[in-house]
C-alpha positions in Angstrom: 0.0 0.0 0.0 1.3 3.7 -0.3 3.0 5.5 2.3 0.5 7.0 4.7 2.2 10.8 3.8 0.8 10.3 0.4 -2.4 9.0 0.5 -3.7 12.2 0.8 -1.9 13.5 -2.6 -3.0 9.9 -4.0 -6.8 10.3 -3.3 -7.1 13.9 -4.5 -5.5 12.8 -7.6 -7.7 9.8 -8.3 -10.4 12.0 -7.1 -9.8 14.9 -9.5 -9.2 12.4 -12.8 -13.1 11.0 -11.9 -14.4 15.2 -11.8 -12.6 16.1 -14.7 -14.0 12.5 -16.4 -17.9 13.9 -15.6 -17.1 17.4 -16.3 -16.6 16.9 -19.8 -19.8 14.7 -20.0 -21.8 17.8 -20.1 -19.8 20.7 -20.1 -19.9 19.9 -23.8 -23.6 20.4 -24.1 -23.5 23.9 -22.7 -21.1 25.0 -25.4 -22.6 22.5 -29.0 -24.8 25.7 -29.9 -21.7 28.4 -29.9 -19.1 25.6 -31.6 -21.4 24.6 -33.5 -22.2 27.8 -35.5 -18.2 29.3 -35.5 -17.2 25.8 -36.9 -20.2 25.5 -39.5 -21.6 22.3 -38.0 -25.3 21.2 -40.1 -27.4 19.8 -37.3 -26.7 16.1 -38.3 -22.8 16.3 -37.4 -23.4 18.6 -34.8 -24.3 15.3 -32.9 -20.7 14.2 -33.3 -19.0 16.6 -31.3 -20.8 13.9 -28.4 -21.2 11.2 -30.4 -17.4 10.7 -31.1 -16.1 10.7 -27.8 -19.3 8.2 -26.3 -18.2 5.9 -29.7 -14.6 5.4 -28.6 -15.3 5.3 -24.8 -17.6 2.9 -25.1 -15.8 0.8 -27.9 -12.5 0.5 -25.3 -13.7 0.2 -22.1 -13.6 -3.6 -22.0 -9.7 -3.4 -22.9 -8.9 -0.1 -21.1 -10.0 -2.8 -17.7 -7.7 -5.4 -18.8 -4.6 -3.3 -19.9 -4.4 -1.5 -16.8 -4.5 -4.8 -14.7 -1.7 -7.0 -17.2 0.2 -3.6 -17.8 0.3 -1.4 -14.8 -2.3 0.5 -13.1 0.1 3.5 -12.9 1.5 3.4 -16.0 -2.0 3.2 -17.8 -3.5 6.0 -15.9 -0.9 8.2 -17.0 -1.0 7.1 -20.3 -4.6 7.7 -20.6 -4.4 11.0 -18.7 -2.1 12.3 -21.6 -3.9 11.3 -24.0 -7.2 12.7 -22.9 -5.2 16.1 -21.7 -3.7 16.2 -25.6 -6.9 15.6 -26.5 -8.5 18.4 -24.8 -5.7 21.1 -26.3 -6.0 19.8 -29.4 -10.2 20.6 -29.3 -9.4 24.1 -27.8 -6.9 25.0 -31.1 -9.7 22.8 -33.3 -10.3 25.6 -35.9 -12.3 22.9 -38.7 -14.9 20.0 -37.8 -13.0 17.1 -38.4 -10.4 18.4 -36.1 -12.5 18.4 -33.7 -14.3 15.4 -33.9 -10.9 13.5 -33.7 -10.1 15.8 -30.7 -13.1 14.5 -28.9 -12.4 10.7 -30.1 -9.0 11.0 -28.3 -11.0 12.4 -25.0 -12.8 9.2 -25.5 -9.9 6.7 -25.3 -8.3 8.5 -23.0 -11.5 8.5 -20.8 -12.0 4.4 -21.5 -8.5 3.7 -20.2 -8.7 6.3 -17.5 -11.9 5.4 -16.1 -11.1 2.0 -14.3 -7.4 2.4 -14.3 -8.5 5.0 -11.5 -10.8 2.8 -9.8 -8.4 -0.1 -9.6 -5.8 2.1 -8.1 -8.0 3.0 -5.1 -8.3 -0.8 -4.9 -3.7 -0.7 -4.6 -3.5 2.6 -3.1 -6.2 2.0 0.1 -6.6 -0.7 3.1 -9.7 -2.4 2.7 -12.2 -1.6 4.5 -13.3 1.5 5.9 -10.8 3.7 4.7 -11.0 2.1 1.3 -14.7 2.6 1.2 -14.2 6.1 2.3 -11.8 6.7 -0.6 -14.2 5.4 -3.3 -17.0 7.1 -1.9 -15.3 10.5 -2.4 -14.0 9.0 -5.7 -17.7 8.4 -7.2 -19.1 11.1 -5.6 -16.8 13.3 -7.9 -18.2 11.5 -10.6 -21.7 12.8 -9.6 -20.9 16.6 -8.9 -19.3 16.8 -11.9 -21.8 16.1 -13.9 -23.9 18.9 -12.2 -20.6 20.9 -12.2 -20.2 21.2 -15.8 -23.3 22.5 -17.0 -22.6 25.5 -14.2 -19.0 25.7 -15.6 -19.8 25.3 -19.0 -22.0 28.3 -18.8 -19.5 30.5 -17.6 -16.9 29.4 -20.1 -18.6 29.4 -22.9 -20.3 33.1 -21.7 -17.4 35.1 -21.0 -14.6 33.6 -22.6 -15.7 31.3 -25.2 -16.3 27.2 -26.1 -12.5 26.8 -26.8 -12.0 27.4 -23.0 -14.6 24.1 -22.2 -11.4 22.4 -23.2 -8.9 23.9 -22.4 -9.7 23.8 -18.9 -8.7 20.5 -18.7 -5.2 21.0 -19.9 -3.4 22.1 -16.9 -5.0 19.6 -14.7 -3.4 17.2 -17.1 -0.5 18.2 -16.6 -0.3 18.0 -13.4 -2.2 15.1 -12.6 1.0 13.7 -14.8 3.9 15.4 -13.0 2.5 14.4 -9.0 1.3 10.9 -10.4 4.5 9.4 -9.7 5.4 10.4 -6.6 1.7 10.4 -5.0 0.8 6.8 -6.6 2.3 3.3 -6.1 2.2 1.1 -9.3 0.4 -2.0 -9.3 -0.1 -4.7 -11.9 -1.3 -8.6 -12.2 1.2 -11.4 -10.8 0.7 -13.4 -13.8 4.6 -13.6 -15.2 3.2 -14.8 -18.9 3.5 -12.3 -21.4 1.3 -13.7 -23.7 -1.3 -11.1 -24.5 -4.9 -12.4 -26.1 -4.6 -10.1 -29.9 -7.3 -11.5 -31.5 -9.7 -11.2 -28.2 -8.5 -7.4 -27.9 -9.4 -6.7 -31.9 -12.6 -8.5 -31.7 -14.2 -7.4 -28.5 -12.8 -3.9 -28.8 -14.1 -3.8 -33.3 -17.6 -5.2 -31.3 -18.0 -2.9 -28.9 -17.5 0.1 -31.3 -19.8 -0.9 -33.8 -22.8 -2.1 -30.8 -22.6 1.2 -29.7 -22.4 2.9 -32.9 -25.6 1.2 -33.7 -26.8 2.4 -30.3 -25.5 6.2 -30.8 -26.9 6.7 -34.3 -30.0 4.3 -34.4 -32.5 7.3 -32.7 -31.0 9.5 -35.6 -31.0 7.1 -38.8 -33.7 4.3 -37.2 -33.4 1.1 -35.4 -34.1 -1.3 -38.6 -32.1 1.2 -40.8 -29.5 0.0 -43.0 -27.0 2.3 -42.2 -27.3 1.4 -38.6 -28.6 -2.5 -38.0 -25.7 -3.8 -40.5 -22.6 -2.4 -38.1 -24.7 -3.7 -35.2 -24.8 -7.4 -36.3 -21.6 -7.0 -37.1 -20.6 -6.0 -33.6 -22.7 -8.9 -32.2 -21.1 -11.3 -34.7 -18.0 -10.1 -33.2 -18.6 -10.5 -29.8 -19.6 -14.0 -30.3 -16.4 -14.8 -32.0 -14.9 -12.8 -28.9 -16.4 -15.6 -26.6 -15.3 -18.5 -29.0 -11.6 -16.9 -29.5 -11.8 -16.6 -25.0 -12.4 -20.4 -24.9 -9.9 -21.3 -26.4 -7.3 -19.2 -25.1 -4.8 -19.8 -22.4 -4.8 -16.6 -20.7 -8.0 -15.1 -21.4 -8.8 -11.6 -21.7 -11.9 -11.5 -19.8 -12.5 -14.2 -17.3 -16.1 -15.1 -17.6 -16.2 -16.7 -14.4 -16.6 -13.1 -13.4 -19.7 -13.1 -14.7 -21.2 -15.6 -12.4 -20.7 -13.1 -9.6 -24.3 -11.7 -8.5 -22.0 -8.4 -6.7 -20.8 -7.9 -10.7 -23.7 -8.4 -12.8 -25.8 -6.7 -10.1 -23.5 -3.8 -10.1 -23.7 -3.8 -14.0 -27.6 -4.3 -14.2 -27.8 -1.5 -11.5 -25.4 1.0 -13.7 -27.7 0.3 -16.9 -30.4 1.4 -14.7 -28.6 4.4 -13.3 -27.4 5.4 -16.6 -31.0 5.6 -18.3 -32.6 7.2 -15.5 -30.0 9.6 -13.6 -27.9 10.0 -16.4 -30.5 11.6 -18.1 -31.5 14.2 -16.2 -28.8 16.3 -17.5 -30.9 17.1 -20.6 -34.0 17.0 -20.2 -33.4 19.7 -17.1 -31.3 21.3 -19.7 -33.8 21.9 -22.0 -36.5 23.0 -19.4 -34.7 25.6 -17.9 -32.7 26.6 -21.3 -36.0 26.1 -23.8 -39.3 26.1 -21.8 -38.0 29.1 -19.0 -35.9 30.5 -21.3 -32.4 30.8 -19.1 -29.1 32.1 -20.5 -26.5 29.5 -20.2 -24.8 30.8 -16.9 -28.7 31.0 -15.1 -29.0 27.3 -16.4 -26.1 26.0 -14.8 -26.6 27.8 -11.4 -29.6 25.8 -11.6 -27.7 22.6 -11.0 -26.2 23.7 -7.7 -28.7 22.5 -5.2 -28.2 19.0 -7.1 -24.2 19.3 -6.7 -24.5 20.2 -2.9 -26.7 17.4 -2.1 -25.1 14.8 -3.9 -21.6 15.9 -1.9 -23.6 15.4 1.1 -24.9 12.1 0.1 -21.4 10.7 -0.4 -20.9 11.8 3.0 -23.3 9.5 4.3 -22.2 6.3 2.3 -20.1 4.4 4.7 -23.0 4.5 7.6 -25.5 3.9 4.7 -23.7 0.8 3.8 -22.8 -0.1 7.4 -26.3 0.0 8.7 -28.6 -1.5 5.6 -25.9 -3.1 3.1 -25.4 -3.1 -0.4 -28.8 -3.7 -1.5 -30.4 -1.8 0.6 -28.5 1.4 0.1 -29.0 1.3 -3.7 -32.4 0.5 -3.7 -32.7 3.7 -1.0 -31.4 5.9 -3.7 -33.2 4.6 -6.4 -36.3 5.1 -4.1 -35.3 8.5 -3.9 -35.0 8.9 -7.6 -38.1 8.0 -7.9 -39.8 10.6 -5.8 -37.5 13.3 -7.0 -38.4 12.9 -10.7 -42.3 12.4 -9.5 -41.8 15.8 -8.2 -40.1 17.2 -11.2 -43.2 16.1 -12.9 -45.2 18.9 -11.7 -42.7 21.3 -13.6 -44.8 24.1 -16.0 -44.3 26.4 -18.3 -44.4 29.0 -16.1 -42.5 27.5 -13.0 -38.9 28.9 -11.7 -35.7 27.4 -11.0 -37.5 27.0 -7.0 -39.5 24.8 -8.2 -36.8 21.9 -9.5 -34.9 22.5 -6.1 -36.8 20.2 -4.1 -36.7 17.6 -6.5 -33.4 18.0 -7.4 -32.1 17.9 -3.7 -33.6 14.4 -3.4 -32.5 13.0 -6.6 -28.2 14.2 -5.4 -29.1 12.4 -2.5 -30.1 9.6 -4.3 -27.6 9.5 -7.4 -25.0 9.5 -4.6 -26.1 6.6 -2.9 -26.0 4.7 -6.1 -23.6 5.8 -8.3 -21.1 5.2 -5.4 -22.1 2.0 -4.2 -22.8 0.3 -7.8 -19.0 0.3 -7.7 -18.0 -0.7 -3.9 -20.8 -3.8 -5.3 -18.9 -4.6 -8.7 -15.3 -4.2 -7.0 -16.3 -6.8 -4.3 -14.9 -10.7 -4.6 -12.6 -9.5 -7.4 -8.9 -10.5 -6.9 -6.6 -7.1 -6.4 -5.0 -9.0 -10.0 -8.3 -8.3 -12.4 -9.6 -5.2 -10.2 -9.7 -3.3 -13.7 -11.9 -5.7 -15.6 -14.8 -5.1 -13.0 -14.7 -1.5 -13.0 -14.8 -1.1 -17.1 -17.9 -3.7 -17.1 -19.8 -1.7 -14.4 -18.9 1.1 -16.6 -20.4 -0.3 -19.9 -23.0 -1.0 -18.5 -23.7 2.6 -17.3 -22.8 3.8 -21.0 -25.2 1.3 -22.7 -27.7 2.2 -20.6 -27.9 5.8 -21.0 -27.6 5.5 -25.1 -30.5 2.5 -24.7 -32.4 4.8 -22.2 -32.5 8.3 -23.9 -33.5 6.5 -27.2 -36.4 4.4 -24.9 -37.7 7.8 -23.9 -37.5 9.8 -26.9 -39.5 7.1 -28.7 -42.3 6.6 -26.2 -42.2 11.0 -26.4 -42.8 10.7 -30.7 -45.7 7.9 -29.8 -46.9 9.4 -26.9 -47.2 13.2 -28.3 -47.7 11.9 -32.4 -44.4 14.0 -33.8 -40.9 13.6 -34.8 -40.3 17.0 -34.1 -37.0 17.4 -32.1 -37.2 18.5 -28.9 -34.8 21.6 -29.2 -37.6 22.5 -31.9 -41.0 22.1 -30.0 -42.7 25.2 -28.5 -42.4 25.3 -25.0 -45.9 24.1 -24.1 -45.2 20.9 -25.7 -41.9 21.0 -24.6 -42.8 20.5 -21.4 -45.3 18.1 -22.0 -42.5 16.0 -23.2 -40.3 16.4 -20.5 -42.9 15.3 -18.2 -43.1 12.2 -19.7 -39.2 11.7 -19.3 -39.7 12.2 -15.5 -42.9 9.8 -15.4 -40.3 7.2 -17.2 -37.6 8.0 -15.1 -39.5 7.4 -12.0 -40.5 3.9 -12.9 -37.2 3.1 -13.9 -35.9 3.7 -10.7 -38.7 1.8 -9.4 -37.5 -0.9 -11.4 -33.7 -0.6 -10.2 -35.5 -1.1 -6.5 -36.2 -4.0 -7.4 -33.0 -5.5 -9.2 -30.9 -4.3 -6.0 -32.4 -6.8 -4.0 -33.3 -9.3 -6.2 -29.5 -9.4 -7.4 -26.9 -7.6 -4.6 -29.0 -8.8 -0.8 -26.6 -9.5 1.1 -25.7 -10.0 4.9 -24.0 -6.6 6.9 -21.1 -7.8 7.6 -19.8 -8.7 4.2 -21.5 -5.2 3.0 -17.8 -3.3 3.0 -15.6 -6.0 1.9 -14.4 -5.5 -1.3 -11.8 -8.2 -1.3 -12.8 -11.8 -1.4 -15.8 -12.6 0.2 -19.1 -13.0 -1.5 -21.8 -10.1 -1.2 -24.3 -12.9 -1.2 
């Protein structure tokens, strides 16, 4: 473990990497419009200023778990810190469109090998137990603040100093992140002394995983039986399959599917996927109310957000006792409980409501994001051997990216059938604009309902094993 005088340094680190992660998530929304009309950007592409950088994360997070485990959680966190900080100055200097879609594709593979390289060092940084727990309950509560966070920075940014500044705030954290890495961070990677590394299992899962969610990304735009879309996405299952045919026959496997038996990992994943579609997309529709229906400026839409920021910091607070005193199960299904009411409140939102009337709801729905964001990952890291902590992490955090591309597409479709238009949102008058937004929140709140009941069905465990996250079963 690392020397007590540098835990400190360590957590701040690991902790700033996850805020910086969700910043970008939706500071990016906040400045599309202004981008979007300096660099000439049609509508259509505009869409790939997001789409790029969910396309690569989500195509290499399966690998980014496993390289950081066989090559070195240290090393692969810097290595993916560099590239997502290059990738950041070069989308500030972007002055053409392709530029800066690449710019956003290299945030993207920087984020997918960042992600659970950070994850698994808390795992070799931090005693298990309490102080462990406490570490990756400040970790993911970053994750949740700053998401809130960048739609209030965004705003400023992009207000009084312009969208190039959205990225190149992230340029001297970069740096350095990269030059107190080393000293702050002890290196950790798996005991295996083979050297053989599983090609044609990276090429395949990682070529799968790009096109799957490629066909999830684009499928609300082009249509789910649509050439252009369900081709690449039996291609991607077709390459998966071969994945699992290439893993079975393999001597030192890629992805151990015996992982996969473990109710803590699936549960964890199942729950992220649930998170992702509900939670995750709260960002926009809340976005679009205050921005579209009560007509904000960018800055007065951020501020907004605050109330949610502040109570999800005080959420993460009250993890460990959470955990401690109702377990696994019962901690996530308390937040998802409390999603629930808070986007059964938000459904009472009009067209001629104020920014008091989403703070109540909001309040309750920080609380409950906390609760789950955090413990989805103290569930998927638990009866995972410190050698393959990675691999977890990066399936947990699939799952939360599948579910938000399945879950904002689920929505938007039962809005067009619901309401009888294709009409965008960002094009609907306000009245129906918020009619459609309150059918988000009335499918947000039974999703969470849902995610209630796959807590307990899937993570119930016993107190006493609720904090372990080494080798004992959650179940």
């Amino acid at each position: 473990m690392n020397p007590n005088n540098y835990k400190g340094l360590a957590l701040v680190l690991l902790a700033v990497s996850q805020l910086i992660l969700a910043l970008d998530y939706t500071i990016i929304f906040v400045a599309l419009p202004s981008l979007g009309a300096e660099l000439g950007f049609s509508a259509l592409h505009l869409q790939w200023v997001v789409s790029a950088y969910s396309l690569v994360y989500g195509g290499f997070l399966l690998i980014g778990g496993r390289l950081s485990d066989l090559l070195g959680r240290r090393r692969m966190f810097m290595i993916a810190m560099g590239l997502f900080g290059l990738g950041s100055l070069l989308g500030g200097l972007a002055d053409s469109q392709s530029l800066l879609i690449i710019a956003r594709g290299l945030q993207g593979l920087g984020g997918a090998l960042l992600s659970p390289a950070t994850l698994s060092l808390i795992m070799s940084n931090f005693e298990e137990g309490q102080e462990r727990n406490r570490a990756m309950g400040i970790w993911a509560a970053m994750g949740g603040v700053g998401l809130s966070l960048g739609l209030l920075l965004g705003g400023l940014l992009t207000s009084y100093i312009g969208w190039q500044s959205t990225f190149f705030v992230n340029v001297p954290i970069a740096v350095l992140v990269l030059i107190l890495a080393p000293i702050a961070l002890k290196e950790s990677r798996t005991s295996s002394r083979s050297r053989h590394f599983d090609v044609a299992g990276s090429l395949s899962v990682t070529a799968g995983m790009l096109l799957i969610v490629y066909y999830l990304i684009q499928s609300p735009v082009d249509g789910w039986l649509n050439s252009r879309t369900i081709i690449p996405g039996v291609i991607g299952i077709v390459l998966l399959i071969l994945f699992v045919i290439i893993e079975t026959r393999t001597r030192e496997r890629l992805i151990p599917f015996r992982l996969f038996r473990l109710r803590s990992l699936t549960g964890a994943a199942l729950t992220a996927t649930i998170f992702s579609a509900s939670f995750g997309t709260l960002y926009y529709f809340l976005t679009l109310y205050t921005q579209e229906v009560l007509h904000y400026t960018a800055v007065q839409s951020g501020l907004s957000f605050l109330p949610l920021t502040l109570s999800a910091l005080l959420g993460a607070k009250l993890i460990n006792k959470m955990i401690s005193t109702i377990g696994v199960a019962g901690t996530i299904a308390g937040g998802m409980g409390l999603g629930a009411i808070g986007f059964m409140l938000l459904t009472g939102l009009s067209e001629t409501d104020s920014a008091w009337g989403i703070i109540p709801g909001m309040v309750i729905i920080g609380l409950g994001q906390a609760f789950v964001f955090t413990t989805m990952y103290i569930a998927g890291s638990s009866n995972i051997h410190m050698n393959e902590q990675g691999l977890p992490s990066s399936i947990v955090s699939t799952g939360q990216q599948i579910g938000g591309a399945v879950g904002l597409a689920v929505i938007m479709a039962i809005i067009s059938s619901s309401l009888g238009t294709n009409t965008p949102m960002e094009s609907m008058d306000p009245g129906d604009l918020n009619g459609a937004i309150r059918i988000a929140f009335i499918i947000n709140t039974v999703t969470t309902l849902i995610g209630i009941l796959v807590a307990f069905v899937t993570l119930k465990q016993k107190k006493t094993a609720s904090l372990d996250t080494n080798a004992k079963p959650l179940h």
